[in-house]
KEVOSE-155174 format. One record per atom (N, C-alpha, C): atom name; residue number from 1; residue in one letter; x, y, z; chain. Coordinates in Angstrom, 3 decimals, padded with zeros to 6 digits. Example, Ala and Ser with C-alpha at 12.3 -4.5 7.8 and 13.67 -1.06 7.14 Angstrom:
# KEVOSE-155174
> N  1  A  013.190  -005.690  007.800  A
> CA  1  A  012.300  -004.500  007.800  A
> C  1  A  013.200  -003.300  007.800  A
> N  2  S  012.850  -002.250  007.080  A
> CA  2  S  013.670  -001.060  007.140  A
> C  2  S  012.900  000.030  007.870  A
END
This chain:
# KEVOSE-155174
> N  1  X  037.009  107.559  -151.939  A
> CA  1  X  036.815  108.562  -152.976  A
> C  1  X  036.827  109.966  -152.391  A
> N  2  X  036.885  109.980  -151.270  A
> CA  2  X  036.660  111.394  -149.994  A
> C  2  X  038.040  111.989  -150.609  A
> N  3  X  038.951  111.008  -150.772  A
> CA  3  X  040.338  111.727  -150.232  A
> C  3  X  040.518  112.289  -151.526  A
> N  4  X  040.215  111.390  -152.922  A
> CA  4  X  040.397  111.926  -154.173  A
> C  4  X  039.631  113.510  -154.301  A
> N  5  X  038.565  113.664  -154.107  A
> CA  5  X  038.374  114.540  -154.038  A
> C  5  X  038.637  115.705  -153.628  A
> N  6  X  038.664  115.498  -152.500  A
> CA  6  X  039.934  116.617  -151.662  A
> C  6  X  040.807  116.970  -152.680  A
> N  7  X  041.667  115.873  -152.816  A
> CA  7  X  043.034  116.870  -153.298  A
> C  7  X  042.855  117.511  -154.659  A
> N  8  X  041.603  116.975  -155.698  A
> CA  8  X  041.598  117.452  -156.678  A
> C  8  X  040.717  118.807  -156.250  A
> N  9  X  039.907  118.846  -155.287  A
> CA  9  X  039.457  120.279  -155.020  A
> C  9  X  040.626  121.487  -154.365  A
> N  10  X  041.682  121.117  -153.604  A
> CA  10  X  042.488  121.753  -153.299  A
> C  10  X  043.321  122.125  -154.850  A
> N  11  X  044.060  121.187  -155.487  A
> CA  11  X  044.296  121.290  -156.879  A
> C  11  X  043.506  122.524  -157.753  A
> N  12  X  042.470  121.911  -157.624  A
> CA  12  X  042.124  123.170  -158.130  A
> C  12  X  041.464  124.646  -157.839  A
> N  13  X  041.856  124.699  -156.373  A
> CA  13  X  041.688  125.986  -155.723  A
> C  13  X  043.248  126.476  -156.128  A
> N  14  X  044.241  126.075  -156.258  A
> CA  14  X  046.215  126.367  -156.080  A
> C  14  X  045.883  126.754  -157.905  A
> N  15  X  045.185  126.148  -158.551  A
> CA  15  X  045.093  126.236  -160.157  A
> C  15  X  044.353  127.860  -159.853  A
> N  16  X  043.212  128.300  -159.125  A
> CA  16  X  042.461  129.282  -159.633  A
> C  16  X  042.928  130.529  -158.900  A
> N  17  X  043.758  130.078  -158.041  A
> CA  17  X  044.636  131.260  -157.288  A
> C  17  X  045.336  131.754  -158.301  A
> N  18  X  046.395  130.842  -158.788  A
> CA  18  X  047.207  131.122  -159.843  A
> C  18  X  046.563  132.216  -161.120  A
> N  19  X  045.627  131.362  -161.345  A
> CA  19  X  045.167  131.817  -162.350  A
> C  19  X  044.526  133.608  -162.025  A
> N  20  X  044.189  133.389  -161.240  A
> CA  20  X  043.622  134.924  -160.376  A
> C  20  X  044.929  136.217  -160.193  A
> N  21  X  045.713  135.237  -160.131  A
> CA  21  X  047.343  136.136  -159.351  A
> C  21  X  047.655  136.825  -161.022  A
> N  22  X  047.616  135.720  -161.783  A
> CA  22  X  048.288  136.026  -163.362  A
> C  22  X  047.309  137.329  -163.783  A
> N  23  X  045.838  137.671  -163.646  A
> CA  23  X  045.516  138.731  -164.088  A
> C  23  X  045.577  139.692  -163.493  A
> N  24  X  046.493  139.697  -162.472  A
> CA  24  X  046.635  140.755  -161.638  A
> C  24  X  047.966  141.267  -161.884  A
> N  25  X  048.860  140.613  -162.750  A
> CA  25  X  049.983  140.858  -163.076  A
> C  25  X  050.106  142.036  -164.169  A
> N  26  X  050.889  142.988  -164.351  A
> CA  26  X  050.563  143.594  -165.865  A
> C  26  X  051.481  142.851  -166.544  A
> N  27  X  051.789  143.543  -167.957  A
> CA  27  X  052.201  142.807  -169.322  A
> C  27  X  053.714  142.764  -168.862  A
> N  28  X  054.391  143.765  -168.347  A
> CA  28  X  055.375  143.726  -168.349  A
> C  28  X  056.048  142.459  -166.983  A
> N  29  X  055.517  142.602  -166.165  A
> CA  29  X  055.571  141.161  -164.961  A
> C  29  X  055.389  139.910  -165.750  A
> N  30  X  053.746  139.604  -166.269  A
> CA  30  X  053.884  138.431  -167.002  A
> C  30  X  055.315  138.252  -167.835  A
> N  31  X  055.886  139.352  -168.556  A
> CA  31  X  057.001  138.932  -169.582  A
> C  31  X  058.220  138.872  -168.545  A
> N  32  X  058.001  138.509  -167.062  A
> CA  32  X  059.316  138.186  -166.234  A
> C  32  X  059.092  136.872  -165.609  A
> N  33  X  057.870  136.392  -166.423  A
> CA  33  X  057.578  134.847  -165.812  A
> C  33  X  058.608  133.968  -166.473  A
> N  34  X  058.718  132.833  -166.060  A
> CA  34  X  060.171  132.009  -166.827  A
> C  34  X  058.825  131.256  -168.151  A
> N  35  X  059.330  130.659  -169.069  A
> CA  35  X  058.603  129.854  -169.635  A
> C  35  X  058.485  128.846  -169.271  A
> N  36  X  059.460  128.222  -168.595  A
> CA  36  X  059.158  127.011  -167.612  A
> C  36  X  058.252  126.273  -167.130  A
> N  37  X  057.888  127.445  -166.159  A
> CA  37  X  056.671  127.392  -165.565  A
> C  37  X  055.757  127.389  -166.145  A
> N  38  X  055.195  128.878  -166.862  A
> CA  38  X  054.328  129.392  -167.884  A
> C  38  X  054.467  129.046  -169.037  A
> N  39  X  054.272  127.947  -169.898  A
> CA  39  X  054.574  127.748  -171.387  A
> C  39  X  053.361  128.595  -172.102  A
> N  40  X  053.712  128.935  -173.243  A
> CA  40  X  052.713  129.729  -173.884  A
> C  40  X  051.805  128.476  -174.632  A
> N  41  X  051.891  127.505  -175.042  A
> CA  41  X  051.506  126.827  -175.802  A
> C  41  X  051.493  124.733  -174.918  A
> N  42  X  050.217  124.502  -175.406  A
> CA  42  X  050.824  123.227  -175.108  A
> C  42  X  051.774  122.224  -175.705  A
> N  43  X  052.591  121.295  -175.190  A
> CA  43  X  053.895  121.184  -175.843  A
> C  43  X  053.966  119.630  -175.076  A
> N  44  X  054.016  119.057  -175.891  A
> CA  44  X  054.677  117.050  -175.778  A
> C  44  X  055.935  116.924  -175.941  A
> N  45  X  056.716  118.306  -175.892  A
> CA  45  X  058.947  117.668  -175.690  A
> C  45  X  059.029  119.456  -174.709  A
> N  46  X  060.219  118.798  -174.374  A
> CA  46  X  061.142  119.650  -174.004  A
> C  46  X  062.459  119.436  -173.632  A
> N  47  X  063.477  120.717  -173.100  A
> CA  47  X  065.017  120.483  -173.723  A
> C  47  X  065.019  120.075  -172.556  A
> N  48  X  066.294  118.990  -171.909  A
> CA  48  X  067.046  118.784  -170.717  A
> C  48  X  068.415  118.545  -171.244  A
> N  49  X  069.064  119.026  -170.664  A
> CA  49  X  070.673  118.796  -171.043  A
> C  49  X  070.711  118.967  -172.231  A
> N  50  X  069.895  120.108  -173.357  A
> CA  50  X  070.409  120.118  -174.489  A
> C  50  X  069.733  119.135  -175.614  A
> N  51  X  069.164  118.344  -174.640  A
> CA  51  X  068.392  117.562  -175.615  A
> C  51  X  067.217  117.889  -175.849  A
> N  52  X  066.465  117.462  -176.971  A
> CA  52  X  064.768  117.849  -177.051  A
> C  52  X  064.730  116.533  -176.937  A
> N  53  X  062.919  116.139  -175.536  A
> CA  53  X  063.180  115.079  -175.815  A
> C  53  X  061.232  114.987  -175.627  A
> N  54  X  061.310  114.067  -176.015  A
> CA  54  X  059.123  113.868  -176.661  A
> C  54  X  058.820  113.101  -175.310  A
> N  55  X  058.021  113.664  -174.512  A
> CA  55  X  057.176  113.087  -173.758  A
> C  55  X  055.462  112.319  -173.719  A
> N  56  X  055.322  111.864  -173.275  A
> CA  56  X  053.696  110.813  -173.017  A
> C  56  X  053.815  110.697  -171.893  A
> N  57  X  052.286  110.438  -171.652  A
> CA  57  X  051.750  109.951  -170.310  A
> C  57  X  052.232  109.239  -169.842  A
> N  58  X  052.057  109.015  -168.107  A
> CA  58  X  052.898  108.379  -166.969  A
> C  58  X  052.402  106.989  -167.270  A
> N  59  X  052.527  105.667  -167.355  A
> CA  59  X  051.381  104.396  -167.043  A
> C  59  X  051.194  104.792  -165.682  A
> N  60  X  050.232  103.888  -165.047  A
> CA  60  X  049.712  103.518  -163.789  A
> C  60  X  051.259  103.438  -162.806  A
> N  61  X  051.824  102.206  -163.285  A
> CA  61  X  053.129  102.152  -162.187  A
> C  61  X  053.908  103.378  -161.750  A
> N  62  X  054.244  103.847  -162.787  A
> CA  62  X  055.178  105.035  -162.113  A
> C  62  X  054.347  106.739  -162.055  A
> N  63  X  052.754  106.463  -162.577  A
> CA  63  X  051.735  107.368  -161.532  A
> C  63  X  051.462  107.301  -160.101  A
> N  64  X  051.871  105.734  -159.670  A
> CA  64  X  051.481  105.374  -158.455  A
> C  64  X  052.883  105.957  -157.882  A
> N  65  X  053.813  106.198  -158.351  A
> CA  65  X  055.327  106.070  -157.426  A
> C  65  X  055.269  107.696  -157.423  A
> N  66  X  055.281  108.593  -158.936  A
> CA  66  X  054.973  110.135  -158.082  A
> C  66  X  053.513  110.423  -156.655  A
> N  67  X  052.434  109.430  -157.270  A
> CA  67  X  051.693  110.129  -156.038  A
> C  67  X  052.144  109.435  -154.373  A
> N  68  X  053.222  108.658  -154.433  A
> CA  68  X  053.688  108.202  -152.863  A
> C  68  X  054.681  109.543  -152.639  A
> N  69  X  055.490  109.409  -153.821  A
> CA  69  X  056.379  110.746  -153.298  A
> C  69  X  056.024  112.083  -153.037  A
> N  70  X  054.820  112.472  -153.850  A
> CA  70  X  053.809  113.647  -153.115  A
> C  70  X  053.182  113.667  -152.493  A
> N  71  X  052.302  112.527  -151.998  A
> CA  71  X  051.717  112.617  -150.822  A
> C  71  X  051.951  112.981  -149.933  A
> N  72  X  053.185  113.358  -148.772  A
> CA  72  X  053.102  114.364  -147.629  A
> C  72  X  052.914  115.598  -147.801  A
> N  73  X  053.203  115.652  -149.322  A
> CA  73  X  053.335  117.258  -149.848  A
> C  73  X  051.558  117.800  -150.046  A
> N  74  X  051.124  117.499  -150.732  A
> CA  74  X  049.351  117.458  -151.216  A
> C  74  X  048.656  117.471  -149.543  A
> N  75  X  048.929  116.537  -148.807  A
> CA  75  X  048.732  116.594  -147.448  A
> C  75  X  048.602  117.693  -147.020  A
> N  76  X  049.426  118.052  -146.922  A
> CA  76  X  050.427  119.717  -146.047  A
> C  76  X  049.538  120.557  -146.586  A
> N  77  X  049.483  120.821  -147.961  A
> CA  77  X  048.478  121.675  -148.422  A
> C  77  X  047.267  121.596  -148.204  A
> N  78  X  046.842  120.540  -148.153  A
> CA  78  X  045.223  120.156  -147.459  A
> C  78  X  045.415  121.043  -146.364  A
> N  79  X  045.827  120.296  -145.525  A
> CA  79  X  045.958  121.288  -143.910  A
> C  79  X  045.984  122.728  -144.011  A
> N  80  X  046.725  123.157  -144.954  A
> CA  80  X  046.760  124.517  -145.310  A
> C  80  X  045.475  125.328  -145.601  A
> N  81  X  044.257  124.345  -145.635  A
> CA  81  X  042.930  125.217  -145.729  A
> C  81  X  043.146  125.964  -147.210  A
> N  82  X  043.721  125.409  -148.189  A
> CA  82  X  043.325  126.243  -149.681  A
> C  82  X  042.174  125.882  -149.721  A
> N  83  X  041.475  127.284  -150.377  A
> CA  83  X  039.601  127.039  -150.661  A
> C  83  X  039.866  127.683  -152.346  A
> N  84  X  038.653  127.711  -153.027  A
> CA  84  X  037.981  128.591  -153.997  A
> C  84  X  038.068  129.560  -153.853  A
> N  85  X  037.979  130.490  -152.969  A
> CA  85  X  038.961  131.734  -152.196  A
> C  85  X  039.815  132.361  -152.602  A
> N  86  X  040.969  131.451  -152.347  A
> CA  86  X  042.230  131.570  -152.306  A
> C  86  X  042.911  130.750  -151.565  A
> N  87  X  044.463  131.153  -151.766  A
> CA  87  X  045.432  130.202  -151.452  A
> C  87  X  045.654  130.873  -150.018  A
> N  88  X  046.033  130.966  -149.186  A
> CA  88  X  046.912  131.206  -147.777  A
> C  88  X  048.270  131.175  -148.004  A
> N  89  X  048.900  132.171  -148.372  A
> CA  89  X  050.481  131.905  -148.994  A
> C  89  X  051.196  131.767  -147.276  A
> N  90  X  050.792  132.484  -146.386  A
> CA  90  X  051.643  132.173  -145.261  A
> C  90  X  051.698  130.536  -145.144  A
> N  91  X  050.499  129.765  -145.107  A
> CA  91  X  050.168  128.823  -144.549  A
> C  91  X  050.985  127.699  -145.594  A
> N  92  X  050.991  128.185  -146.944  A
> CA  92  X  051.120  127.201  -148.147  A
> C  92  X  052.883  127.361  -147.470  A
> N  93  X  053.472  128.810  -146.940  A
> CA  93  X  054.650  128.953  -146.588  A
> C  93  X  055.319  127.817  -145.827  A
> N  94  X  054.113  127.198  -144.501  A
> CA  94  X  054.687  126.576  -143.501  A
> C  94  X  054.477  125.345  -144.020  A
> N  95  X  053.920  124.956  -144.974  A
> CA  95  X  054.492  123.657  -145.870  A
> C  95  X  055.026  123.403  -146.642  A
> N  96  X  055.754  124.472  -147.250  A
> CA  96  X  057.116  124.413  -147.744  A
> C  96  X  057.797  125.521  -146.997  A
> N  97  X  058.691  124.345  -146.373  A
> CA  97  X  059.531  125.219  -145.159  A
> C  97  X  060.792  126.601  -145.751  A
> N  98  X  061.125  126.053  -146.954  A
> CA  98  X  061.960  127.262  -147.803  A
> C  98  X  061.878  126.167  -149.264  A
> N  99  X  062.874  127.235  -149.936  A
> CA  99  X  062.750  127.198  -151.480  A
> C  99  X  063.883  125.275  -151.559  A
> N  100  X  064.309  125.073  -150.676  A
> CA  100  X  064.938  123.527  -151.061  A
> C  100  X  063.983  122.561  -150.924  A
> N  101  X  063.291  122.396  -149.615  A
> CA  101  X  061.776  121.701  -149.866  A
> C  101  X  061.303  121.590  -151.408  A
> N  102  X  061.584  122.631  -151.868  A
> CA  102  X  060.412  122.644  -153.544  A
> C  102  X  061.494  122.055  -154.417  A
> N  103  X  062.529  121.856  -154.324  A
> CA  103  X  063.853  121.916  -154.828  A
> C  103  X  064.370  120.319  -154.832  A
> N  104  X  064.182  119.974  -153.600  A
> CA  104  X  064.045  118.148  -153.690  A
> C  104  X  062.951  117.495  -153.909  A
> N  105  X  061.763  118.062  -153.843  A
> CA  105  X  060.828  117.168  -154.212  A
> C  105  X  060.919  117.697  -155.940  A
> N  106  X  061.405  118.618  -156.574  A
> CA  106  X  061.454  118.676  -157.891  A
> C  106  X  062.289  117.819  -158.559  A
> N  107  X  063.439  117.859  -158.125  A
> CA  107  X  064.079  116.601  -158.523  A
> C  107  X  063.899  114.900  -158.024  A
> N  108  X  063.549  114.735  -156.920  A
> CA  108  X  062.950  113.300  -157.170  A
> C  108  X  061.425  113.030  -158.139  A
> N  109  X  060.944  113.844  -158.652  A
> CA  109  X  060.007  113.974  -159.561  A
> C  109  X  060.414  113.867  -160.552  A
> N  110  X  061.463  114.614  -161.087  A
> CA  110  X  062.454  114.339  -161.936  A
> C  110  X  062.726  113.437  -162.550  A
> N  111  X  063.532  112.813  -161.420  A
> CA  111  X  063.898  111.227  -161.394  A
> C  111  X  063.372  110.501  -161.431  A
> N  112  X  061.939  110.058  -160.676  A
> CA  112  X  060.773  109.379  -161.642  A
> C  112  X  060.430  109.403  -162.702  A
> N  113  X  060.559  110.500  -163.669  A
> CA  113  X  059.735  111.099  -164.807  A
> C  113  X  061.713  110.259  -165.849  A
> N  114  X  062.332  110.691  -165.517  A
> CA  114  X  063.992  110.017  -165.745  A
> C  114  X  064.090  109.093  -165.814  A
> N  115  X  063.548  108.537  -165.041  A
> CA  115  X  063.737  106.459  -165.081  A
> C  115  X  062.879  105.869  -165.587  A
> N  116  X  061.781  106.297  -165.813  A
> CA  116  X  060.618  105.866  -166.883  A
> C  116  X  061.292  105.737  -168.014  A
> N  117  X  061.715  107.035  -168.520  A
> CA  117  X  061.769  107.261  -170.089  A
> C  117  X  062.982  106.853  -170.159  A
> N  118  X  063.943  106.144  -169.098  A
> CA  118  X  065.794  105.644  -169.209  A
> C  118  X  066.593  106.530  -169.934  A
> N  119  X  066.171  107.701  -169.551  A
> CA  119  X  067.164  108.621  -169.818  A
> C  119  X  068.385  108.633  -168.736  A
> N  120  X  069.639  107.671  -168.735  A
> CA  120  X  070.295  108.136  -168.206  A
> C  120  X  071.215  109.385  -168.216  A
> N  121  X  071.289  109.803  -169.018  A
> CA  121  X  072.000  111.272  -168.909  A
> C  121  X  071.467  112.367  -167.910  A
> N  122  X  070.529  112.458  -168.029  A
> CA  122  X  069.249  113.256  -166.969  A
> C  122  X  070.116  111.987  -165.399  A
> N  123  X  069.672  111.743  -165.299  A
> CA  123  X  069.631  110.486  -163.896  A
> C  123  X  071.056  110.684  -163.821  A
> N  124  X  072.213  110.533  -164.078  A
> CA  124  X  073.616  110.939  -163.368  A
> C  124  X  073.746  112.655  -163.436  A
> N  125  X  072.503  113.232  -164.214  A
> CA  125  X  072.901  115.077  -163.649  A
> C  125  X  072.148  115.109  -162.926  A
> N  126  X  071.408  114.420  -162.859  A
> CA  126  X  070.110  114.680  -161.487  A
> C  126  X  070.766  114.287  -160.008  A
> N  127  X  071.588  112.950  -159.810  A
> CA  127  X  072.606  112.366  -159.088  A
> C  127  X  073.896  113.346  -158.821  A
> N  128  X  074.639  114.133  -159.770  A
> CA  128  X  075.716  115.251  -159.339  A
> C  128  X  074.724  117.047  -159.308  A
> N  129  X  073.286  117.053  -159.435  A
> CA  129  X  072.914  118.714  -159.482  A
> C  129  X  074.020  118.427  -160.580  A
> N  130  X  073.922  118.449  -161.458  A
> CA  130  X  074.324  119.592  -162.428  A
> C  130  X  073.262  119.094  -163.975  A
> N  131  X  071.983  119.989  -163.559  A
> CA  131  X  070.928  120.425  -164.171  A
> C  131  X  070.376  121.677  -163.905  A
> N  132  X  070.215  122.223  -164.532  A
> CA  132  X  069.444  123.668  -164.463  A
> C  132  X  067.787  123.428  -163.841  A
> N  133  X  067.478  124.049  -163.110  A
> CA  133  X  065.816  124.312  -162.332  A
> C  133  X  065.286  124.497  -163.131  A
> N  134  X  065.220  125.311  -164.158  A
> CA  134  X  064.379  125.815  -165.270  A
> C  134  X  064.111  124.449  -166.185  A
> N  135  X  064.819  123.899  -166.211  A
> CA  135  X  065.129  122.569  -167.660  A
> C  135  X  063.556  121.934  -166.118  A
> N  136  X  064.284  121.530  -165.173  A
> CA  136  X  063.468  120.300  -164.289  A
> C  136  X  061.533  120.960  -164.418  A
> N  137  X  061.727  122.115  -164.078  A
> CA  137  X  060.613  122.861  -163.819  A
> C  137  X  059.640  122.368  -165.164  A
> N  138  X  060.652  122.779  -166.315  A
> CA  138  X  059.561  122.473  -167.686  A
> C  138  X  059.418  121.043  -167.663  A
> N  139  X  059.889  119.800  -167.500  A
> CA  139  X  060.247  118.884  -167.801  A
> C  139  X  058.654  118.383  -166.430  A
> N  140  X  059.164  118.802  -165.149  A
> CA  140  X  057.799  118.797  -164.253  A
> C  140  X  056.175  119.277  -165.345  A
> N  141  X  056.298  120.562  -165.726  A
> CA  141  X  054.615  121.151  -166.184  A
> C  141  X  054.552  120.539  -167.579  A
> N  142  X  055.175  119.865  -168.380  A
> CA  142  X  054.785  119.043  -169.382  A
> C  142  X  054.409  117.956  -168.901  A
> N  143  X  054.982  117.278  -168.407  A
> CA  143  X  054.318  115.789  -167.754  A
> C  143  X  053.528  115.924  -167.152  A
> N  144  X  052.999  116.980  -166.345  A
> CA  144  X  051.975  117.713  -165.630  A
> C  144  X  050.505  117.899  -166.679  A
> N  145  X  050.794  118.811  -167.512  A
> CA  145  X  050.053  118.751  -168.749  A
> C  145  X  049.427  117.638  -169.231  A
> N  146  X  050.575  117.064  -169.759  A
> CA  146  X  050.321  115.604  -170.866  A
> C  146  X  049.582  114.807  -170.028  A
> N  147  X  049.251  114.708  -168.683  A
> CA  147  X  048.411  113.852  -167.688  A
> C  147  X  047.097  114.211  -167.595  A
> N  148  X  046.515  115.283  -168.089  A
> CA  148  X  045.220  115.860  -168.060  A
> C  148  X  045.064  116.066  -166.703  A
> N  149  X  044.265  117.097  -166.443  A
> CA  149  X  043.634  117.175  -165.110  A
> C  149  X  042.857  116.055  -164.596  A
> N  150  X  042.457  114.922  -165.060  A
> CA  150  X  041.518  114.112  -164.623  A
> C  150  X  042.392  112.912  -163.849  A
> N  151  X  043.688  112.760  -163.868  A
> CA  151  X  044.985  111.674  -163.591  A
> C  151  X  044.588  112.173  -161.951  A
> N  152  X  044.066  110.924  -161.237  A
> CA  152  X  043.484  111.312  -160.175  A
> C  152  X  045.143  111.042  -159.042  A
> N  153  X  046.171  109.993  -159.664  A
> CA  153  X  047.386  109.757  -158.968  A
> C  153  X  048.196  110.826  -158.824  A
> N  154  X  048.411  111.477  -160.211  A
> CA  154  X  049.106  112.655  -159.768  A
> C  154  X  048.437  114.375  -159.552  A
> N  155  X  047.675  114.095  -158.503  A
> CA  155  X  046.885  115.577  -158.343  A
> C  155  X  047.950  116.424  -157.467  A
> N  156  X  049.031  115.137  -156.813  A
> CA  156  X  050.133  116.155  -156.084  A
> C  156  X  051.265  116.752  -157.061  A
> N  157  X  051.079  116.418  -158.359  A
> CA  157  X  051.886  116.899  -159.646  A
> C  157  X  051.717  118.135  -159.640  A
> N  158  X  050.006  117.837  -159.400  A
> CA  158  X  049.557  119.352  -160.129  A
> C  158  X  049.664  120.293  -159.034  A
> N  159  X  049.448  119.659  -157.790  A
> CA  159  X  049.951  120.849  -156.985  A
> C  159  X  050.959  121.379  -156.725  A
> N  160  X  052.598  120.440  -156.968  A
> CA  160  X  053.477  120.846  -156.890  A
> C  160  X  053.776  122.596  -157.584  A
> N  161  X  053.405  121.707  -159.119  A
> CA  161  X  053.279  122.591  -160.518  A
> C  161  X  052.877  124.139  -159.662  A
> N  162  X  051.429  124.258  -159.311  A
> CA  162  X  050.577  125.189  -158.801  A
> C  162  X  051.579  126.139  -158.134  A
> N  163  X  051.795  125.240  -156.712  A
> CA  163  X  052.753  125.926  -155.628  A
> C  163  X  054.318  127.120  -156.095  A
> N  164  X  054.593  125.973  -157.275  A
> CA  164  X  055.961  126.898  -157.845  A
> C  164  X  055.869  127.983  -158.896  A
> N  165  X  053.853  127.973  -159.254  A
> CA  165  X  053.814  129.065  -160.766  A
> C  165  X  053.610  129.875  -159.517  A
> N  166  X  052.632  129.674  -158.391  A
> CA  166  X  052.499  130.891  -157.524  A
> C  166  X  053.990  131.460  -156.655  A
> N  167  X  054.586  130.605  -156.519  A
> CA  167  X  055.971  131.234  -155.988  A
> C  167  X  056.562  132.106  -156.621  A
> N  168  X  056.292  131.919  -158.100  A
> CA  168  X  056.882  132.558  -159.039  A
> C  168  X  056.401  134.188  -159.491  A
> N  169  X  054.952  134.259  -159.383  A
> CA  169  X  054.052  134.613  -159.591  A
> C  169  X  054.350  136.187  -158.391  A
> N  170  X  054.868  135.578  -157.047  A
> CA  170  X  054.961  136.551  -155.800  A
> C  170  X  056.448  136.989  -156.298  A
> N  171  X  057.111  135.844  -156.601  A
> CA  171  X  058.630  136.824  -156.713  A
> C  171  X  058.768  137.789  -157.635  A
> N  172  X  058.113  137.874  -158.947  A
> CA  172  X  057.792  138.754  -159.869  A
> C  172  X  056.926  139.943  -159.226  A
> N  173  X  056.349  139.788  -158.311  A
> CA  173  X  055.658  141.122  -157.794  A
> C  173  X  056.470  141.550  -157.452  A
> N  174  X  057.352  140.763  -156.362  A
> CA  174  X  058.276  141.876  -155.141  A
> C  174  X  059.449  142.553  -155.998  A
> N  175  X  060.712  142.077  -157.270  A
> CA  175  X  060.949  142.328  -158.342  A
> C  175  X  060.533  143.785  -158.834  A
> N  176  X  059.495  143.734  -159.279  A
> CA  176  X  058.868  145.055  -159.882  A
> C  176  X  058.278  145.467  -159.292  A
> N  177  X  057.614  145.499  -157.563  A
> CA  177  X  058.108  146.763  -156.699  A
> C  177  X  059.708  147.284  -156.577  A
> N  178  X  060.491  146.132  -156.317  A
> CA  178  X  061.730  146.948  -155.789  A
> C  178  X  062.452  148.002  -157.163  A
> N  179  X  062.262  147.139  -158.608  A
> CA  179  X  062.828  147.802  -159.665  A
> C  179  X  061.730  149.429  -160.224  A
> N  180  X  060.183  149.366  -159.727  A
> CA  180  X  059.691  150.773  -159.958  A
> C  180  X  060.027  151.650  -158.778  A
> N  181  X  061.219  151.294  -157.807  A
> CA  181  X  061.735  152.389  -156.782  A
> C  181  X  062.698  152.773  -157.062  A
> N  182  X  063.368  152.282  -158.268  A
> CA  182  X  064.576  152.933  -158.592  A
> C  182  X  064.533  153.328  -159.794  A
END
């Protein structure tokens, strides 16, 4: 129960960073967040390929198969020393080595969340990339959502989730420094 804990306390140190970063944002930054990430509302569908499609909770089986595929990831962040604090963005840096790291573990998440619901259409664009990040991203923080915070299997969901609103969160700063210099 040591370890559950952990990651749901790291979880939710990456949740209160976030949440800390967002009021530090003004109105006009927040309105450069994607909705993706940030949905305004809670929401049981979203579009992939054009489709709207209604999501529910993970069962047990394929909760157990995202938390094997996140587990080195949730790990890494452990090590990373996130507290109540704050996050360590250098440190959260050296566990995700660049933006494809976040990029394959989004799509084999994907593809779990894909083969559940036998959507093959999703599963051969997921197989050629040709899906949009934004579609995967929402398709990730709804199933993220719809799991409640208490889904002790996928707490590396939620950190994934966490890791990419705060990525998002920094690129919108640097953005509107570089655009109030010109």
């Amino acid at each position: 129960m040591n370890e559950l804990s952990a990651l749901d306390k790291g979880a939710r140190a990456i949740e209160a960073t976030q949440d800390m970063s967002l009021l530090t944002l003004t109105a006009d930054q927040r309105e450069m967040l994607s909705k993706a990430l940030f949905p305004d509302t809670h929401t049981d569908t979203v579009e992939v390929l054009g489709v709207k499609r209604t999501l529910r909770p993970l069962p047990i089986k394929w909760s157990k198969q995202m938390h094997a595929l996140l587990a080195p990831f949730h790990e890494g962040l452990e090590a990373a020393e996130i507290t109540a604090e704050g996050t360590n963005i250098e440190k959260v840096k050296e566990v995700v080595a660049n933006e494809l790291d976040l990029l394959s573990l989004m799509l084999s998440a994907s593809e779990i969340i894909a083969t559940y619901y036998k959507w093959e259409d999703v599963l051969e664009a997921l197989k050629s990339e040709e899906v949009l990040s934004d579609e995967l991203q929402a398709l990730i923080v709804v199933q993220q959502n719809l799991q409640k915070a208490n889904d002790f299997l996928l707490m590396g969901l939620r950190m994934l989730v966490g890791v990419m609103q705060q990525a998002e969160i920094q690129s919108v700063r640097m953005l509107s420094m570089f655009s109030g210099l010109s």
